[in-house]
MARLUM-315411 format. One record per residue (C-alpha): residue number from 1; x, y, z; residue in three letters. Coordinates in steps of 0.02 Angstrom, whole numbers. Example, Ala and Ser with C-alpha at 12.3 -4.5 7.8 and 13.67 -1.06 7.14 Angstrom:
[node 1 [615 -225 390] 'ALA'],
[node 2 [684 -53 357] 'SER'],
//
This chain:
[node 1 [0 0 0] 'UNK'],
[node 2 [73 176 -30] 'UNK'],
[node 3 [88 290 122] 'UNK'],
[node 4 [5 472 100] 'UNK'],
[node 5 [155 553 35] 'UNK'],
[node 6 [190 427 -92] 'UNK'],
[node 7 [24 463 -144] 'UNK'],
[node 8 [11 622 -164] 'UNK'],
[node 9 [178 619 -274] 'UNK'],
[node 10 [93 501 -393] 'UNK'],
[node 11 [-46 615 -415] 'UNK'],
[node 12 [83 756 -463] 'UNK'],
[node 13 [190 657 -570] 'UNK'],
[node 14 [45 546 -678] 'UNK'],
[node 15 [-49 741 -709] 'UNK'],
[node 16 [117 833 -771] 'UNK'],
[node 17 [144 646 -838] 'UNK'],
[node 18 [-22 655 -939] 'UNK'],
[node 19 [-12 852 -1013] 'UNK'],
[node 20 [162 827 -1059] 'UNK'],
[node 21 [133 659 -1171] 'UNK'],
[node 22 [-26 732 -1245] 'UNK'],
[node 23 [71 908 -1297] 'UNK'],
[node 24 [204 769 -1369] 'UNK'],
[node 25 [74 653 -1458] 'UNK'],
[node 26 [7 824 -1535] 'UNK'],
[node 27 [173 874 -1609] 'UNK'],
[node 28 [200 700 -1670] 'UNK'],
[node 29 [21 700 -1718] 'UNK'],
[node 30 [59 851 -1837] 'UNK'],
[node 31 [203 788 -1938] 'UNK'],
[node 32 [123 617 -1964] 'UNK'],
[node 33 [-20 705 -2047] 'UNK'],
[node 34 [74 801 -2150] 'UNK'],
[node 35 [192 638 -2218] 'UNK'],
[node 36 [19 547 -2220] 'UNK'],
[node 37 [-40 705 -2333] 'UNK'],
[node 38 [135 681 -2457] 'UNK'],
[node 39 [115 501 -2497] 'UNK'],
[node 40 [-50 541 -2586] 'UNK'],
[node 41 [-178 490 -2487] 'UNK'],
[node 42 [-335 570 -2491] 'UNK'],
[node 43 [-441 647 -2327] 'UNK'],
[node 44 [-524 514 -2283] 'UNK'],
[node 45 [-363 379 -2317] 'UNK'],
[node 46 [-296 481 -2188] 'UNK'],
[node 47 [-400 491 -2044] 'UNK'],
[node 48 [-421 289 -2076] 'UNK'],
[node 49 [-232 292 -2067] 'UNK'],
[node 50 [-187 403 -1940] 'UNK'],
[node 51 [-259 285 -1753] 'UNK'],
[node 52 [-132 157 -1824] 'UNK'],
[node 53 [15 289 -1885] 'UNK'],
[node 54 [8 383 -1706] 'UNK'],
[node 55 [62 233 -1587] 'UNK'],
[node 56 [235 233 -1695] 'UNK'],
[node 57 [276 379 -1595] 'UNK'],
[node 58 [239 307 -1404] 'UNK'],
[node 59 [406 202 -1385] 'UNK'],
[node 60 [474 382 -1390] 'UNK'],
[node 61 [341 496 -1342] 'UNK'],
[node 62 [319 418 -1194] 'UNK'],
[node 63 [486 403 -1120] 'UNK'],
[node 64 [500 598 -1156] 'UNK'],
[node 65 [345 629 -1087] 'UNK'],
[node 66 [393 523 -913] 'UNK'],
[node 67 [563 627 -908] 'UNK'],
[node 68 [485 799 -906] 'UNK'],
[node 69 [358 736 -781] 'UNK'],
[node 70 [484 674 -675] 'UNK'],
[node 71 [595 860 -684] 'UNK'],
[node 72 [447 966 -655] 'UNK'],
[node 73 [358 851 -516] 'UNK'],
[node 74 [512 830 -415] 'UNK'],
[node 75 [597 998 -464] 'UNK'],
[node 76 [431 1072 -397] 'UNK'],
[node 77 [447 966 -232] 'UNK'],
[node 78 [628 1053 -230] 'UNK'],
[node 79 [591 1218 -267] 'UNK'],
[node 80 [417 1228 -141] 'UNK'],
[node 81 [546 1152 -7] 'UNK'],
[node 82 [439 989 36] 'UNK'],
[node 83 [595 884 7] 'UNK'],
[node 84 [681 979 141] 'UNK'],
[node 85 [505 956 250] 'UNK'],
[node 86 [518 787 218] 'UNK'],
[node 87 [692 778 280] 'UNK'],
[node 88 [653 878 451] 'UNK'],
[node 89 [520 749 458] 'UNK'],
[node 90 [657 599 447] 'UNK'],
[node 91 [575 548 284] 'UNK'],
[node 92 [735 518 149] 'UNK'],
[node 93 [712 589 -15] 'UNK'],
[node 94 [733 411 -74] 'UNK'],
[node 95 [553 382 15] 'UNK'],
[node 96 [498 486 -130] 'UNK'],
[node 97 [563 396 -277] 'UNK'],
[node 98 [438 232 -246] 'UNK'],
[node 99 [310 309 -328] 'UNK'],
[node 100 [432 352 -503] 'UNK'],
[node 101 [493 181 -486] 'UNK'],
[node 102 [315 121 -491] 'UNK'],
[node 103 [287 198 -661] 'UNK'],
[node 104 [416 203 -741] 'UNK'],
[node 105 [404 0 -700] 'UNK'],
[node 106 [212 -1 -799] 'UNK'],
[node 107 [281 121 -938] 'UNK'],
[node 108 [444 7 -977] 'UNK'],
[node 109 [311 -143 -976] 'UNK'],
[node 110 [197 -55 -1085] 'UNK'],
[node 111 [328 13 -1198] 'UNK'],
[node 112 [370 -168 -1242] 'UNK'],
[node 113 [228 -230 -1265] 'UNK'],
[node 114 [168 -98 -1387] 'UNK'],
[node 115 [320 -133 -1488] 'UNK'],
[node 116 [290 -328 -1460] 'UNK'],
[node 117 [143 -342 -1541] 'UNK'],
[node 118 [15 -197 -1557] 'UNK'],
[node 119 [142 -70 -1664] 'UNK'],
[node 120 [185 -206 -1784] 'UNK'],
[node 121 [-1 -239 -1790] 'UNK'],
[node 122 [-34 -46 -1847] 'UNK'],
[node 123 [103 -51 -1967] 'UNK'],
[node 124 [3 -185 -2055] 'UNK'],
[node 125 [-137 -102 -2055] 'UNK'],
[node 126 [-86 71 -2107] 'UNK'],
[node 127 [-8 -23 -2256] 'UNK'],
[node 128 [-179 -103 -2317] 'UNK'],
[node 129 [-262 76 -2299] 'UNK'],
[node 130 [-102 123 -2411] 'UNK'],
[node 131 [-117 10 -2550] 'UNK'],
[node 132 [-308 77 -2579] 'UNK'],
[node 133 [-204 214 -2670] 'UNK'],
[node 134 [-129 80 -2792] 'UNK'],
[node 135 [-294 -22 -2792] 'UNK'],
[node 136 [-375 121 -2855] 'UNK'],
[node 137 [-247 156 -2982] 'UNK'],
[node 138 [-286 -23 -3053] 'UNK'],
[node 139 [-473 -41 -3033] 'UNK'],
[node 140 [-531 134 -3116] 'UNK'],
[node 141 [-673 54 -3209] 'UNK'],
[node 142 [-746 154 -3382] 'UNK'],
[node 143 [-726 355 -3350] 'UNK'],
[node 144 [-665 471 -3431] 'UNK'],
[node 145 [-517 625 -3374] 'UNK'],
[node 146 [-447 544 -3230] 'UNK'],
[node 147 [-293 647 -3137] 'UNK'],
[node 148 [-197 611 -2982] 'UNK'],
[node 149 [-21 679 -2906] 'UNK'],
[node 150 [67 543 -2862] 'UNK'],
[node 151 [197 647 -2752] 'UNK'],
[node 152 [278 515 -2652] 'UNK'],
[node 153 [300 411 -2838] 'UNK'],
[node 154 [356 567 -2901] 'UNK'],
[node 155 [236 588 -3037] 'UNK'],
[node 156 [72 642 -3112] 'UNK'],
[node 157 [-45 546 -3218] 'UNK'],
[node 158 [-188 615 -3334] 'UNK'],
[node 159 [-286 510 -3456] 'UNK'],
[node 160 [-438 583 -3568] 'UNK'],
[node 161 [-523 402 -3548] 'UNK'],
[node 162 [-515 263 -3464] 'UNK'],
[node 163 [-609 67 -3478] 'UNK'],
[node 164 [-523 -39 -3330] 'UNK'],
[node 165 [-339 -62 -3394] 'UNK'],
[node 166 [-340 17 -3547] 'UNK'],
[node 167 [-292 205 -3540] 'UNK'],
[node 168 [-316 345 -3687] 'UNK'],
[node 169 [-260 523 -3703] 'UNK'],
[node 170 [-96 501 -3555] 'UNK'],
[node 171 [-10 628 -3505] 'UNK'],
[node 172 [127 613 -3381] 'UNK'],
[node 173 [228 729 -3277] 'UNK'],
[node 174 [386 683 -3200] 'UNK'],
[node 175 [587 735 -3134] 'UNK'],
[node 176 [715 644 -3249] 'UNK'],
[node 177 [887 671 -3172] 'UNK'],
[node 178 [803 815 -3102] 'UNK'],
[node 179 [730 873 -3261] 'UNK'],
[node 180 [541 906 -3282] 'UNK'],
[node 181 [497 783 -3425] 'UNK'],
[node 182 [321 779 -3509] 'UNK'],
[node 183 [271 602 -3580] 'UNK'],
[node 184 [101 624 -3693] 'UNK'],
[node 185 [58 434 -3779] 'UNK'],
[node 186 [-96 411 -3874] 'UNK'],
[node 187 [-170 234 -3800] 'UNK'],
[node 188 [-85 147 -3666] 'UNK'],
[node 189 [-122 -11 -3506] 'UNK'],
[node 190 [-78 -17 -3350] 'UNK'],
[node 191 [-53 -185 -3229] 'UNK'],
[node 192 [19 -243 -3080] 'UNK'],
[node 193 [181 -326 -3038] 'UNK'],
[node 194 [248 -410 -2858] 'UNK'],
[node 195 [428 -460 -2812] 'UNK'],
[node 196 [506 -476 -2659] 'UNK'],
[node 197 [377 -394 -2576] 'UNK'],
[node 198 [351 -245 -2676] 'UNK'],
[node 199 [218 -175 -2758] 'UNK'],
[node 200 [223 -56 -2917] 'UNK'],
[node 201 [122 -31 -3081] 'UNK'],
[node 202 [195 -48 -3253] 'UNK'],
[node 203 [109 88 -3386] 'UNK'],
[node 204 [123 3 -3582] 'UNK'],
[node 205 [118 168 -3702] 'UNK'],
[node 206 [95 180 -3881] 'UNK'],
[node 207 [147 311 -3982] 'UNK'],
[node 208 [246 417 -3884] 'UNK'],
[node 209 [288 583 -3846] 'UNK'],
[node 210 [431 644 -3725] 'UNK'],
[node 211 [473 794 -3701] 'UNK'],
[node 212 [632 865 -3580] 'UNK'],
[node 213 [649 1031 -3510] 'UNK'],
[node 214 [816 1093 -3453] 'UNK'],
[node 215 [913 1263 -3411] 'UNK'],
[node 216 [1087 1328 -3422] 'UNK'],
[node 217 [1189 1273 -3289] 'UNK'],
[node 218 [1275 1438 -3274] 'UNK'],
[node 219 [1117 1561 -3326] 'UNK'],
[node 220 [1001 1476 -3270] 'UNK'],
[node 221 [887 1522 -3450] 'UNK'],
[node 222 [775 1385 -3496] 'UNK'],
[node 223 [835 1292 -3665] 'UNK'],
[node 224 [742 1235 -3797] 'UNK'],
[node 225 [652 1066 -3745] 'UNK'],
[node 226 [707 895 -3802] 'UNK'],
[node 227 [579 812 -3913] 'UNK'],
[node 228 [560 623 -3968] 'UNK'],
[node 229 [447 503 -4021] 'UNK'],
[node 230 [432 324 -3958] 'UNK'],
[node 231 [321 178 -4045] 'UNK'],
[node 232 [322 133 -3869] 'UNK'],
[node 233 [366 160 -3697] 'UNK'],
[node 234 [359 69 -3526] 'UNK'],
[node 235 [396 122 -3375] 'UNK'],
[node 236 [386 52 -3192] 'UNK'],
[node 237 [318 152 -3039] 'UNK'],
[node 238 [349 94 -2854] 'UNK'],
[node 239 [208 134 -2763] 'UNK'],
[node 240 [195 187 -2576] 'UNK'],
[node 241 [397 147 -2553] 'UNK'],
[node 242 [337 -18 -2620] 'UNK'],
[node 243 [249 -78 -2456] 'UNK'],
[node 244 [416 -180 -2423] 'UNK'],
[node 245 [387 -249 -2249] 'UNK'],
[node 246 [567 -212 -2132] 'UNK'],
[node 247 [606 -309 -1992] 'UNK'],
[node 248 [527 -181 -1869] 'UNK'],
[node 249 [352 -213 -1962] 'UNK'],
[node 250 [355 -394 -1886] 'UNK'],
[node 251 [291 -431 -1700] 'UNK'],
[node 252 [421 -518 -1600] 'UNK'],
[node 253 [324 -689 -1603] 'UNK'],
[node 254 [330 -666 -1777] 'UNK'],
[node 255 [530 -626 -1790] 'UNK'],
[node 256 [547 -757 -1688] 'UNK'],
[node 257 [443 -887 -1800] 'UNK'],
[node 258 [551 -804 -1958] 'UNK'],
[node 259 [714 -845 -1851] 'UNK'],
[node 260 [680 -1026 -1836] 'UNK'],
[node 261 [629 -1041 -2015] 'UNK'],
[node 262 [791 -943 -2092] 'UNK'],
[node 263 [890 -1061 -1951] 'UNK'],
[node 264 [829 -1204 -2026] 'UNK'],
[node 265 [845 -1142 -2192] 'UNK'],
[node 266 [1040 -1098 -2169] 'UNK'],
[node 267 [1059 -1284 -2102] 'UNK'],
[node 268 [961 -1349 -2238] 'UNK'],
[node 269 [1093 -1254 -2361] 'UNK'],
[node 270 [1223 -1295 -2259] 'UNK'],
[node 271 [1173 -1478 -2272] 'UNK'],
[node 272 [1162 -1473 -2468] 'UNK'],
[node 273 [1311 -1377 -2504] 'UNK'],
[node 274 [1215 -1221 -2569] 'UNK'],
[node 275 [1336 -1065 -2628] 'UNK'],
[node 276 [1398 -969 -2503] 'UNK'],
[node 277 [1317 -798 -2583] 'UNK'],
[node 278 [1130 -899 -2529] 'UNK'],
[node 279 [1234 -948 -2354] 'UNK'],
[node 280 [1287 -758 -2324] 'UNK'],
[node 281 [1111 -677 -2350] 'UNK'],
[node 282 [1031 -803 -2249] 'UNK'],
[node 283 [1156 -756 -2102] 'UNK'],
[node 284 [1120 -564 -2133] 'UNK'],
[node 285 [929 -604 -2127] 'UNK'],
[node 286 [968 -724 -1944] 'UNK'],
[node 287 [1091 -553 -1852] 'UNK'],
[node 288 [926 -426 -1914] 'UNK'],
[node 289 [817 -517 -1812] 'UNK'],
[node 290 [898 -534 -1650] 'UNK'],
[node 291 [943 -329 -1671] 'UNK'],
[node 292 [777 -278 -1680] 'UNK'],
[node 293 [721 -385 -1533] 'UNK'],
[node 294 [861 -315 -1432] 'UNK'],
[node 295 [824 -136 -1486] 'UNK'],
[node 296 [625 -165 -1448] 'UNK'],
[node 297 [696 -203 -1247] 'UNK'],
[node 298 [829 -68 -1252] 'UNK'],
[node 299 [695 46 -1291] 'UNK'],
[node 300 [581 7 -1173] 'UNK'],
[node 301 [727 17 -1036] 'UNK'],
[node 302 [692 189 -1049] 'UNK'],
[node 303 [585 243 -929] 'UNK'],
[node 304 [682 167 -800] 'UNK'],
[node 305 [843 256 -829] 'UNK'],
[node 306 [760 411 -852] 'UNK'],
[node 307 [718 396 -667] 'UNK'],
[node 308 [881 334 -622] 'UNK'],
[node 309 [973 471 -685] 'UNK'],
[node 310 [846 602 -678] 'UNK'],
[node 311 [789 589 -485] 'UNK'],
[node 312 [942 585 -382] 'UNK'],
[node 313 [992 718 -510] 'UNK'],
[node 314 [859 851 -487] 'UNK'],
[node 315 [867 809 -297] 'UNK'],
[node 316 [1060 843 -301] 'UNK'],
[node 317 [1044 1018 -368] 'UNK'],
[node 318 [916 1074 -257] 'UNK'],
[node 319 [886 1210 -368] 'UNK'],
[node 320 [744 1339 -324] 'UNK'],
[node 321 [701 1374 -504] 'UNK'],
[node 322 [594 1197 -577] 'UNK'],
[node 323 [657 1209 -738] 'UNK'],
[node 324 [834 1201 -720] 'UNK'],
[node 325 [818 1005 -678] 'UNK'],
[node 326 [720 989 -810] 'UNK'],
[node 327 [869 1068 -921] 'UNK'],
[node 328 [996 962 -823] 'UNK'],
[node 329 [903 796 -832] 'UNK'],
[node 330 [878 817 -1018] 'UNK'],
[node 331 [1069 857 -1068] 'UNK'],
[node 332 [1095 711 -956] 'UNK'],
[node 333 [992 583 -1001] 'UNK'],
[node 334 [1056 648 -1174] 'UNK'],
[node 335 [1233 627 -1134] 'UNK'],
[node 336 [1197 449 -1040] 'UNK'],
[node 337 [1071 352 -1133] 'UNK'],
[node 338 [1018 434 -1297] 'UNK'],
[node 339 [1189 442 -1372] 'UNK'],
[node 340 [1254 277 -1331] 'UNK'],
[node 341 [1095 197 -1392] 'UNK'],
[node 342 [1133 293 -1564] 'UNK'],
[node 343 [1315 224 -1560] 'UNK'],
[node 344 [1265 29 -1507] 'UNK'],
[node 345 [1137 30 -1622] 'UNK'],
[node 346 [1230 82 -1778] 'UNK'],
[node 347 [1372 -32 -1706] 'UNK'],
[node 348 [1242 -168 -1684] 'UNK'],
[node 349 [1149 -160 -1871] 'UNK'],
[node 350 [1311 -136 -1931] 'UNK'],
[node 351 [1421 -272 -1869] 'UNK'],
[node 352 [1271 -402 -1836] 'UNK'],
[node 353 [1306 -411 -1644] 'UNK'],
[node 354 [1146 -395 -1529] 'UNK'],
[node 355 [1238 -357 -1366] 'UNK'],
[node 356 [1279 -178 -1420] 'UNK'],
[node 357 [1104 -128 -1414] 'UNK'],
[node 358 [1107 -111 -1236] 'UNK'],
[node 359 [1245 3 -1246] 'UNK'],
[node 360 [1131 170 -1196] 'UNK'],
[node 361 [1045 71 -1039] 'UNK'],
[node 362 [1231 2 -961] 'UNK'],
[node 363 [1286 180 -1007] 'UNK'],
[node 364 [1133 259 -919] 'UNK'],
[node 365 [1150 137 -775] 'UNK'],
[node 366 [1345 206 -741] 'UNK'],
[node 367 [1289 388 -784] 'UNK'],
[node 368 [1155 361 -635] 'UNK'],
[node 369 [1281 292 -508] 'UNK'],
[node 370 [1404 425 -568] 'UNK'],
[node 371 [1266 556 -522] 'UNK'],
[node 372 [1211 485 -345] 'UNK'],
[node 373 [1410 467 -313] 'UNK'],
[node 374 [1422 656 -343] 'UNK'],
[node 375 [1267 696 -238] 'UNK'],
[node 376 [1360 609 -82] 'UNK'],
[node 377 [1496 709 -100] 'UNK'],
[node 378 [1397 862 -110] 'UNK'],
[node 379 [1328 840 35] 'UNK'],
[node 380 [1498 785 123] 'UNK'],
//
């Protein structure tokens, strides 16, 4: 059971806890729209998209959100003078940590589980909302003057008529080694290809068309355009990055069903005396997965050091002004965790080796012992 005081801190930290992540989810909530809004998805696309694009951000809003809480609560509690009323009292300013421990406990837990199983789940789903944009591409019926921007593709496609695959009257705007190019074709189709993966349309012209613009390099004046004419031209667009599913898309039960089967694929090519090109991607394929498992935890450590590092820290500097631990906690959790995480992370994709990912928590563990060291001999 928590005491009075323990409970009245948890009341102070989970409300600053609360305004801070929903001012964070907002700003995150902002830019996803906006990169929903460039990939070329209409209004309503995006509001089906954005409940499943938003819980990307918790892994890190939430963390942030804790570590402001946790300056402002405490730095509060410092600057109003109940820690030192608390001390007069013989209640240690450890005593008042239970309650950060507590939640930062629940976040870490729910920070893993959310990248587990229910972030991998949105990514799936925000990627069938996605490929409406493609299905609609290839199911557009009999009309006539269809246009869409395709500005994540990087072009724009007109056609005077249309009668399912079969196009007439295409225009099409695009950058050619950064050069505006117009492509006008009198008849043309359009279909659907899969590899790997990846989804893109192929667009069949006939009687073609192009036509390049281009400046001086040195003027700047436009030239005269480049004309030619095709009896036909085909071209292949990738469509929404081409919905490749990364490791990170996968839930953990699910990386760890694709590690067995790529383990007992490398044995099985082992066993028949495959090449060693077949052996090598197979063994990229089996270092990916642990990686991303280990970065999910490392992650969700986060909460945890936060308070390790950002408690005794704020209680250390005694400071009456509450934002100044907020300052120092955030160049030190900075300094401690989020760097170090950066560097075992690259270190980790890069050389295959999981162990590095855990380089910002063992670094954030010594920066918090470094900090309550200091804070004893403060006091001394």
């Amino acid at each position: 059971m928590l005491r009075t005081l323990e409970r009245y801190v948890l009341r102070e930290l989970l409300r600053t806890f609360a305004l801070a992540l929903l001012a964070i989810t907002f700003v995150f909530f902002l830019g996803t729209s906006f990169r929903l809004v460039k990939d070329g998805l209409t209004y309503w696309q995006i509001l089906r998209s954005l409940p499943f694009a938003v819980p990307y951000t918790f892994p890190y809003s939430v963390p942030m959100a804790y570590l402001i809480a946790l300056a402002l609560t405490y730095g509060r509690l410092v600057a109003d003078r109940e820690v030192l009323a608390c001390e007069s009292c013989g209640v240690p300013p450890r005593a008042l940590a239970t309650p950060a421990v507590l939640v930062a406990v629940l976040l870490a837990l729910l920070s893993l589980v959310l990248q587990s199983s229910f972030i991998p789940w949105c990514h799936q789903r925000k990627a069938a909302i996605q490929r409406a944009v493609l299905e609609e591409v290839l199911s557009l019926g009999a009309g006539e003057h269809y246009c869409r921007v395709f500005q994540q593709e990087g072009f724009d496609l007109y056609a005077r008529s249309h009668d399912g695959a079969n196009l007439a009257g295409v225009v099409i705007h695009e950058d050619v080694e950064d050069k505006p190019m117009t492509i006008v074709a009198e008849r043309g189709t359009i279909a659907r290809v899969s590899s790997e993966g990846k989804d893109a349309v192929v667009i069949d012209l006939e009687n073609v068309t192009t036509t390049v613009f281009s400046r001086d390099p040195v003027t700047r004046a436009p030239r005269d355009p480049v004309r030619g004419r095709l009896a036909r031209y085909v071209h292949e667009y990738s469509f929404g990055k081409g919905f490749h599913v990364r490791t990170g898309d996968y839930s953990t039960v699910q990386l760890r069903e694709r590690y067995a089967q790529e383990l007992e694929g490398r044995r099985f090519a082992g066993t028949a005396g495959l090449l060693s090109g077949a052996l090598i991607a197979t063994d990229e394929r089996l270092t990916a997965i642990p990686v991303e498992i280990a970065i999910r935890a490392a992650v969700a450590s986060a909460p945890l050091v936060f308070v390790a590092i950002g408690f005794p820290l704020t209680i250390a500097l005694r400071h009456p002004n509450r934002l100044v631990p907020l300052v120092a906690s955030t160049a030190g959790v900075s300094l401690f965790y989020f760097a170090p995480l950066l560097l075992g992370r690259t270190i980790a994709e890069t050389w295959g080796r999981w162990e590095f990912c855990f380089l910002g928590t063992v670094v954030g563990v010594g920066g918090a012992l470094a900090v309550k060291l200091g804070e004893r001999r403060w006091r001394r």
